[in-house]
VOBA-1610 file (N, C-alpha, C; in pm, whole numbers, padded with zeros to 5 digits, always signed):
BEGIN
Unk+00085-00119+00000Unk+00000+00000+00000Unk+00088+00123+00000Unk+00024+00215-00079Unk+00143+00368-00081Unk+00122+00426+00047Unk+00217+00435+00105Unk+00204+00506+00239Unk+00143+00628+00259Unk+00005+00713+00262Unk+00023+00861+00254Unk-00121+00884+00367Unk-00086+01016+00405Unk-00167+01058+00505Unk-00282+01195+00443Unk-00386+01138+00444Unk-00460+01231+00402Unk-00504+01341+00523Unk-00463+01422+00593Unk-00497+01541+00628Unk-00593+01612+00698Unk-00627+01637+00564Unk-00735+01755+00485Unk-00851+01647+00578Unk-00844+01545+00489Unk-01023+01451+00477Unk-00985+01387+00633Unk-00894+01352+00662Unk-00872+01260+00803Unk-00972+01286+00923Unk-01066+01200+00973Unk-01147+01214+01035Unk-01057+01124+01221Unk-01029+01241+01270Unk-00939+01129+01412Unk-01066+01145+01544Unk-01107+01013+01594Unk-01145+00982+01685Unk-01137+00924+01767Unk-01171+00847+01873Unk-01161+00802+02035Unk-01246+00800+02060Unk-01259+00652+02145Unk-01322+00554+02233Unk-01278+00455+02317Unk-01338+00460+02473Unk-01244+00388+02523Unk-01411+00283+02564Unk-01397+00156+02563Unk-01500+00068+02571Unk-01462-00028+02679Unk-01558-00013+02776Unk-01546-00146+02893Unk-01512-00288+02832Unk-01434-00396+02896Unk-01384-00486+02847Unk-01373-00581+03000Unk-01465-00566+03083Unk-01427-00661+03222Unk-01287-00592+03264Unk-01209-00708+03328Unk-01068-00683+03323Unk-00962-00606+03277Unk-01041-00539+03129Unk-00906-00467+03036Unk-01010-00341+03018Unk-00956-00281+02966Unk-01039-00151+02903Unk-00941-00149+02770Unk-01008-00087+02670Unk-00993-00098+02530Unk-00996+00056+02489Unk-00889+00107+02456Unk-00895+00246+02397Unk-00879+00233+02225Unk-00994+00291+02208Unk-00963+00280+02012Unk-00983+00390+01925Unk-00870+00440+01860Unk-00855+00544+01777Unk-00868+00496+01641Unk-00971+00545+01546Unk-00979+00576+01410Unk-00954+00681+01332Unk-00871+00638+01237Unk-00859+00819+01166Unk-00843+00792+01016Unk-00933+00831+00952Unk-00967+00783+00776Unk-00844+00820+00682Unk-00848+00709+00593Unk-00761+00771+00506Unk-00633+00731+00552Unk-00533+00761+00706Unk-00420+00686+00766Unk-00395+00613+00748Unk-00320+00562+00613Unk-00222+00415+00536Unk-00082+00442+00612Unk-00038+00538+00674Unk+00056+00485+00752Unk+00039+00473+00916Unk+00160+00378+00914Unk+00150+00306+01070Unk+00156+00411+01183Unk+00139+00416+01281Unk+00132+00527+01361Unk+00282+00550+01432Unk+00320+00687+01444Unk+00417+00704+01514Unk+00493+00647+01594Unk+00455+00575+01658Unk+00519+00493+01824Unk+00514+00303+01716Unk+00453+00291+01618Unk+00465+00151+01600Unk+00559+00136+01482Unk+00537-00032+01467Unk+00639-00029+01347Unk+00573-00142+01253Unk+00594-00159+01102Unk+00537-00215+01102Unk+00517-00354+01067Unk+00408-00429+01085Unk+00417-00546+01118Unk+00403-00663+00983Unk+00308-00600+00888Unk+00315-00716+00767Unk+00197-00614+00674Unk+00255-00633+00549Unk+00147-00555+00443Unk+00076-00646+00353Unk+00080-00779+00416Unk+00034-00870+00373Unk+00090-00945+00213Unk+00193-00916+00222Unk+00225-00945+00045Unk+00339-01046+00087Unk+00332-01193-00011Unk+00361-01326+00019Unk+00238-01413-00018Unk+00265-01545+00015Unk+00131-01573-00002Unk+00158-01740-00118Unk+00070-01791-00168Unk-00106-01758-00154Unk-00154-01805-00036Unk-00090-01907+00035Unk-00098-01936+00140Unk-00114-01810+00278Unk-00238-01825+00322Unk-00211-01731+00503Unk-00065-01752+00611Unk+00010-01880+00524Unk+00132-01912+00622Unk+00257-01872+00564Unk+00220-01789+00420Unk+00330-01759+00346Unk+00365-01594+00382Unk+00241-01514+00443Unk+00243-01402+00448Unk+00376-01352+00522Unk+00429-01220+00505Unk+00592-01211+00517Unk+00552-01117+00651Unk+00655-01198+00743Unk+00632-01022+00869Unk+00737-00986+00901Unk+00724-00877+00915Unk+00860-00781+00941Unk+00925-00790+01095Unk+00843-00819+01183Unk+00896-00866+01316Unk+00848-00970+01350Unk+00940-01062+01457Unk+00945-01219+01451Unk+00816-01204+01541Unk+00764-01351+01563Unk+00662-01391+01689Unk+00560-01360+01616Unk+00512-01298+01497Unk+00392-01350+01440Unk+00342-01440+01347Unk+00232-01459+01350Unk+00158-01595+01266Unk+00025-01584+01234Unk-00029-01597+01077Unk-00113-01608+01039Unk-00255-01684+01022Unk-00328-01753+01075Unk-00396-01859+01023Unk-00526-01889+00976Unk-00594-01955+00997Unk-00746-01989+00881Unk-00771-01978+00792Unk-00909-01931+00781Unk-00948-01984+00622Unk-00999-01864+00559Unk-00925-01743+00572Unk-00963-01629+00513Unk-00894-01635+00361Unk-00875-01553+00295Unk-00804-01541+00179Unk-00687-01392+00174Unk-00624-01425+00073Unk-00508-01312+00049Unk-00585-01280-00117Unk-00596-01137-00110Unk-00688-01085-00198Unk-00614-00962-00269Unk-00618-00939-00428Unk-00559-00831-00477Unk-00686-00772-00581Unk-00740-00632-00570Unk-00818-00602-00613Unk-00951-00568-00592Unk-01036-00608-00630Unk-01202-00611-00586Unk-01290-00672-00680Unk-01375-00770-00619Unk-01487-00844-00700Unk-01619-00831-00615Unk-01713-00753-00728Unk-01839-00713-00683Unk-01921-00813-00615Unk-01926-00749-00481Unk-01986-00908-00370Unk-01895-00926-00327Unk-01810-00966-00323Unk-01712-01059-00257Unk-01585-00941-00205Unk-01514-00935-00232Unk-01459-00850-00132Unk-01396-00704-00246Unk-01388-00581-00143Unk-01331-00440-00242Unk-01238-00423-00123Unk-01101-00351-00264Unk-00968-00305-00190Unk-01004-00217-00087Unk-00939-00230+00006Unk-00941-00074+00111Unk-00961+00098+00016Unk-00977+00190+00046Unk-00965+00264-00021Unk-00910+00389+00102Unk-00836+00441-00015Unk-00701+00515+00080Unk-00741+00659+00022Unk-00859+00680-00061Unk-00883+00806-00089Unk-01046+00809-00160Unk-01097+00907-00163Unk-01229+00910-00274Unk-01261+00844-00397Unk-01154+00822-00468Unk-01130+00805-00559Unk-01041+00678-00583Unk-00885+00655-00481Unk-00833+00560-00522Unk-00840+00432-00406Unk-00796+00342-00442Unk-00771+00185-00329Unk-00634+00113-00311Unk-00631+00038-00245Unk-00536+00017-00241Unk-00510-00115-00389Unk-00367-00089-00447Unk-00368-00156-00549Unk-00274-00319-00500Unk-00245-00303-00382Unk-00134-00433-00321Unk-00222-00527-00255Unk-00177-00656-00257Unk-00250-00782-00184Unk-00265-00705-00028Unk-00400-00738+00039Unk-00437-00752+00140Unk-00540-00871+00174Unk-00583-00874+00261Unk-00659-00990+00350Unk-00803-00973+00369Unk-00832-01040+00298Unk-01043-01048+00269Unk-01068-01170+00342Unk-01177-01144+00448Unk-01212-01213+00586Unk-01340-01213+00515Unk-01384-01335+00407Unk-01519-01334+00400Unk-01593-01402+00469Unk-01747-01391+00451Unk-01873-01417+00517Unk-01840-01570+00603Unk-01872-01612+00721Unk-01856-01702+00785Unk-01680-01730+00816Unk-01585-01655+00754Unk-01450-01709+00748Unk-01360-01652+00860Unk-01296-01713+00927Unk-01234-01630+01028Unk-01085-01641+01032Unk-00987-01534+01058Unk-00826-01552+01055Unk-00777-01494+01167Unk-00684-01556+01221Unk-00633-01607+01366Unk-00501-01493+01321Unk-00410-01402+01380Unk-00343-01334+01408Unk-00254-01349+01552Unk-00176-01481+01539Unk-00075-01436+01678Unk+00043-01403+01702Unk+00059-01328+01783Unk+00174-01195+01819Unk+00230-01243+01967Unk+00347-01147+01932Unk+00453-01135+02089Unk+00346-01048+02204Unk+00384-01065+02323Unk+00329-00958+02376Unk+00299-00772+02308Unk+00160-00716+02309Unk+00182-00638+02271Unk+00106-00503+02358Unk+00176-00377+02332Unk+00053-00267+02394Unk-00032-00235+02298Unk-00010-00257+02188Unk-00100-00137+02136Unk-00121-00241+01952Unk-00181-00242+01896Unk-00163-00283+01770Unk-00298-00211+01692Unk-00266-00185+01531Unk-00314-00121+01458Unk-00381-00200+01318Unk-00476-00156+01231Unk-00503-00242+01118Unk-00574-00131+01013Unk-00525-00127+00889Unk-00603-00038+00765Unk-00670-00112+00772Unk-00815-00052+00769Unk-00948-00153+00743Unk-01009-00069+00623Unk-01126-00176+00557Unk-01126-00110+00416Unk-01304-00124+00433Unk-01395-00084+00395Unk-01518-00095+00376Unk-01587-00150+00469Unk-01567-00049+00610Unk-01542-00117+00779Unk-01722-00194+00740Unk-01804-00300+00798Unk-01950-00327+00755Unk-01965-00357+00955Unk-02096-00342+00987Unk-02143-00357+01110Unk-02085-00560+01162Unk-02129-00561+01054Unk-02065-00702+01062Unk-01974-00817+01081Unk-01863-00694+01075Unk-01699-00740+01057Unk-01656-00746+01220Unk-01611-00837+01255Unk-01549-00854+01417Unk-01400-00865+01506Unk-01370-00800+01575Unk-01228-00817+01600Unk-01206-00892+01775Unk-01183-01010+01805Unk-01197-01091+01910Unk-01040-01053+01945Unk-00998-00985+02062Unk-00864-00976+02118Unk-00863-01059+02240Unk-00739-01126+02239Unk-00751-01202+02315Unk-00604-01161+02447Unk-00612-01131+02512Unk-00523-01109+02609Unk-00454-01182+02734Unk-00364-01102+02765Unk-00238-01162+02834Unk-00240-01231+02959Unk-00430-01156+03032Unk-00448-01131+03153Unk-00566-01293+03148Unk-00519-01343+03026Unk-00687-01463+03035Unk-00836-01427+02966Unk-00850-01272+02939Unk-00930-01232+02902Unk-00974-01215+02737Unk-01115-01209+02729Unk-01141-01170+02532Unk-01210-01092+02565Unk-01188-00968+02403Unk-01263-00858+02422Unk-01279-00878+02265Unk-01459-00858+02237Unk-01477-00867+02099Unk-01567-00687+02073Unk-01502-00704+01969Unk-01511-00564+01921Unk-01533-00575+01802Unk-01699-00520+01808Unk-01766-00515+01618Unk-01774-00364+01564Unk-01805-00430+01428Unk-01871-00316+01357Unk-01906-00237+01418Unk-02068-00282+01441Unk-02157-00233+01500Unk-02122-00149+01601Unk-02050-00164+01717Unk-01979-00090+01817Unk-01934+00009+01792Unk-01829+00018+01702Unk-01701+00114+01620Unk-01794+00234+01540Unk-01930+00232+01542Unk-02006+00282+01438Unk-02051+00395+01575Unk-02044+00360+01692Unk-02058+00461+01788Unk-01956+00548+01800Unk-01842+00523+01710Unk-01739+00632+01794Unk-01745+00746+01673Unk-01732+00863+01716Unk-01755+01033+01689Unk-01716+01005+01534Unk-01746+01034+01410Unk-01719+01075+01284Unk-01702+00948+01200Unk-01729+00820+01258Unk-01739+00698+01220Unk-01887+00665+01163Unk-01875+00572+00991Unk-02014+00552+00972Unk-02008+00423+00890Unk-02021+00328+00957Unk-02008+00164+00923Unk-02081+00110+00835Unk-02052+00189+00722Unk-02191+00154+00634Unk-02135+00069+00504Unk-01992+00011+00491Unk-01960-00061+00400Unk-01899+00010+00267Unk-01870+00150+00290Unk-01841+00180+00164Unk-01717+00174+00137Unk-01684+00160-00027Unk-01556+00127-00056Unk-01466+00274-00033Unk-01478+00383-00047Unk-01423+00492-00074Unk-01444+00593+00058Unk-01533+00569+00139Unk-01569+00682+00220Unk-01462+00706+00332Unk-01409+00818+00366Unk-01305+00780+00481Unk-01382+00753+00622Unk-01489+00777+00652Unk-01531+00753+00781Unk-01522+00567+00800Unk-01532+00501+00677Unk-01526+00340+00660Unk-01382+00287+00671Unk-01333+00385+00608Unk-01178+00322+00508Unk-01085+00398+00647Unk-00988+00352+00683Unk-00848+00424+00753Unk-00813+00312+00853Unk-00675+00380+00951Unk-00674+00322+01014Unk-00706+00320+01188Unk-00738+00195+01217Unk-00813+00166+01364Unk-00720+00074+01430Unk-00697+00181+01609Unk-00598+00168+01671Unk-00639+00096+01790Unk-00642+00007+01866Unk-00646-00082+01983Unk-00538-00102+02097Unk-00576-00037+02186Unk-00463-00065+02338Unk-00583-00121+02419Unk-00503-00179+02493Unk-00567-00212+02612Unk-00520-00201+02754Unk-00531-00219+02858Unk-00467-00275+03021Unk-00370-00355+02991Unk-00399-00444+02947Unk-00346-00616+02969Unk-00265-00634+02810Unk-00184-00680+02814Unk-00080-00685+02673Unk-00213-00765+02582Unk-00188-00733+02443Unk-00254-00834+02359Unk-00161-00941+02285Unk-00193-01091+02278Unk-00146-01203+02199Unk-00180-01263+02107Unk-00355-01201+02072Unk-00381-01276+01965Unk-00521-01206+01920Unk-00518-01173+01801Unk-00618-01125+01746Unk-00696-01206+01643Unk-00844-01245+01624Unk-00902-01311+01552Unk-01028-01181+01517Unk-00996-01235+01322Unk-01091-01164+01289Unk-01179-01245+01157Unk-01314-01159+01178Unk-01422-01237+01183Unk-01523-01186+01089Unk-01604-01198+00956Unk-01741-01166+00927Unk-01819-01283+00939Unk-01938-01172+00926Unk-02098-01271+00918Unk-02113-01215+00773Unk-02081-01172+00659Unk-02113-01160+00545Unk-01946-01095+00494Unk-01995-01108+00362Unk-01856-01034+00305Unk-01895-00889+00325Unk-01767-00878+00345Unk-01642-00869+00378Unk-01599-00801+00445Unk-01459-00831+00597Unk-01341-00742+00638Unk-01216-00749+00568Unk-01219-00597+00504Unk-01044-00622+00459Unk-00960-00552+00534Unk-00842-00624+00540Unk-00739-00561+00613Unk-00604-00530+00534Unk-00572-00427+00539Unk-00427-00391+00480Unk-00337-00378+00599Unk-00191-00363+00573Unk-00101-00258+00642Unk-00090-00298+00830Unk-00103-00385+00895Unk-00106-00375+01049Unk+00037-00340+01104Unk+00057-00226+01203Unk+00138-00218+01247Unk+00115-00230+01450Unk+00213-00234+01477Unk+00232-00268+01617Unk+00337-00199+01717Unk+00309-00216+01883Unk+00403-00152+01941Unk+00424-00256+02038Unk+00516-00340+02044Unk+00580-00443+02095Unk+00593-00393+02251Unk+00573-00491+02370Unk+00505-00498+02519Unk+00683-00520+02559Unk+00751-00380+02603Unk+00881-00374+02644Unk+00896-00438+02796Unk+00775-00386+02838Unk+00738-00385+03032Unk+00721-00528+03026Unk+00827-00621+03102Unk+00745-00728+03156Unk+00640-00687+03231Unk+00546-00830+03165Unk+00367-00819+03253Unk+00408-00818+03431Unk+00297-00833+03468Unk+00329-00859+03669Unk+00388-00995+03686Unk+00292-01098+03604Unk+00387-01219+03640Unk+00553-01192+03632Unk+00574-01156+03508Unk+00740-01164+03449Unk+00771-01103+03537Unk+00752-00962+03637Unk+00796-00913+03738Unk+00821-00975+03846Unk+00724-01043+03923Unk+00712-01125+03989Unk+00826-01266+03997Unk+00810-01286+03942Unk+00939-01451+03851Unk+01065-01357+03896Unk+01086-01234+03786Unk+01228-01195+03834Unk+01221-01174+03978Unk+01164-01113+04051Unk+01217-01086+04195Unk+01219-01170+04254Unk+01110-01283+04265Unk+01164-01420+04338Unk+01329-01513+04262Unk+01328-01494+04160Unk+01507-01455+04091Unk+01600-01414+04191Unk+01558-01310+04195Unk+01693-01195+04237Unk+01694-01272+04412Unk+01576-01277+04469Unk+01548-01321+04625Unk+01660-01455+04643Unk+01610-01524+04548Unk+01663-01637+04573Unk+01845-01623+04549Unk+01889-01565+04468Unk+02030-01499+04420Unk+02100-01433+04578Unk+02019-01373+04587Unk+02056-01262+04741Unk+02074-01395+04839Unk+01961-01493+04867Unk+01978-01575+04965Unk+02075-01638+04981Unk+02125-01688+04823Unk+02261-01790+04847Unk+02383-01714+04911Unk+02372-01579+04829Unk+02497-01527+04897Unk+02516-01471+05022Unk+02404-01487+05063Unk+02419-01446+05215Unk+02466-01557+05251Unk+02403-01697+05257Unk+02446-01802+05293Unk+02585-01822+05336Unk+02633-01796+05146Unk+02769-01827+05122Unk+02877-01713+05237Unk+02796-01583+05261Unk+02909-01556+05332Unk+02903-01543+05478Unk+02793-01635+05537Unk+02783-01674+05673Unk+02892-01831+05675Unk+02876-01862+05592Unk+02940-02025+05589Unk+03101-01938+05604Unk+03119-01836+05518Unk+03298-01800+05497Unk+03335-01739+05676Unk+03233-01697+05698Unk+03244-01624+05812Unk+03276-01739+05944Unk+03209-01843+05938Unk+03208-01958+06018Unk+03319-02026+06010Unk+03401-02006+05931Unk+03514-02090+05886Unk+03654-02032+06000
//
């Protein structure tokens, strides 16, 4: 996809949506084919034909199911993202048709991103997190947040751009989902989970505890000598 930021038309919004355990902050902003500032990015989907051939730019991810790798647009069945009024994207991306679902798993992450193309009420994003928890996030939902209008169109930017996801709790795995054609996805970028979680915190200091203990040991034993 040509990387470019439309501006002018860019519609930027926010929502932060209850999730039990996690809370879910999600930014949309139309038209945004590039990755966001703080991420990097993760796969533009080109490789293939296989979902296991797709190429990623940072290790620890993986593709899977029974979606398709798609170049173009066929009336019904799935249309390119569109990155302007007028144009789409002309590079392979990922058409999640009707009943088909594709599995996305990742390193620990904070924050991860996706060009979505002809967003439909229908289209679903199941995150699955670090903490044990899922948070599914539709269409339908996303159609509440400020300047957003989920109505399937190929060209409109309130449909077309890109949509940003953080949460509490690191994310590991994203599954995405229609009940009709089609979700397309271009372009995902990501911001890799630097902070060990509490467990990993936890582990190290009983580490370090146990490290400290021997050597105390060791220099009561030298001392005894």
């Amino acid at each position: 996809m040509k990387l470019r930021l439309f501006t002018a038309l860019a519609s930027a919004t926010a929502l932060s949506l209850a999730a039990g355990a996690a809370q879910a902050a999600v930014t949309f902003i139309g038209y945004q084919t590039d990755v966001n500032a703080d991420e990097t990015l993760v796969t533009d989907f080109e490789g293939g034909p296989l979902l296991s051939d797709v190429v990623f730019l940072l290790p620890g991810f993986g593709l899977t199911g029974d979606a398709e790798l798609f170049t173009g647009s066929a009336v019904g069945v799935s249309a390119a993202p569109g990155t302007s009024a007028t144009t789409a994207d002309t590079t392979q991306y990922l058409s999640v048709q009707g009943g088909q679902v594709a599995s996305l798993d990742t390193p620990l992450l904070s924050a991860i991103s996706f060009y979505v193309g002809s967003l439909d009420g229908w289209n679903s994003f199941t995150f699955h997190l670090a903490d044990g928890t899922t948070e599914v996030v539709t269409g339908a939902t996303l159609d509440a947040l400020p300047g957003m209008d989920v109505n399937g169109s190929w060209n409109a930017f309130t449909a077309n751009g890109r949509l940003t996801f953080s949460f509490d709790s690191a994310i590991d795995r994203v599954d995405f989902a229609a009940g009709n054609n089609s979700l397309e996805l271009s372009d995902i970028g990501a911001v890799a989970l630097l902070v060990p979680e509490p467990t990993a915190w936890a582990m190290m200091v009983l580490g370090f505890g146990g490290v400290g203990g021997l050597l105390r040991r060791r220099r009561v034993s030298m001392l005894a000598v």
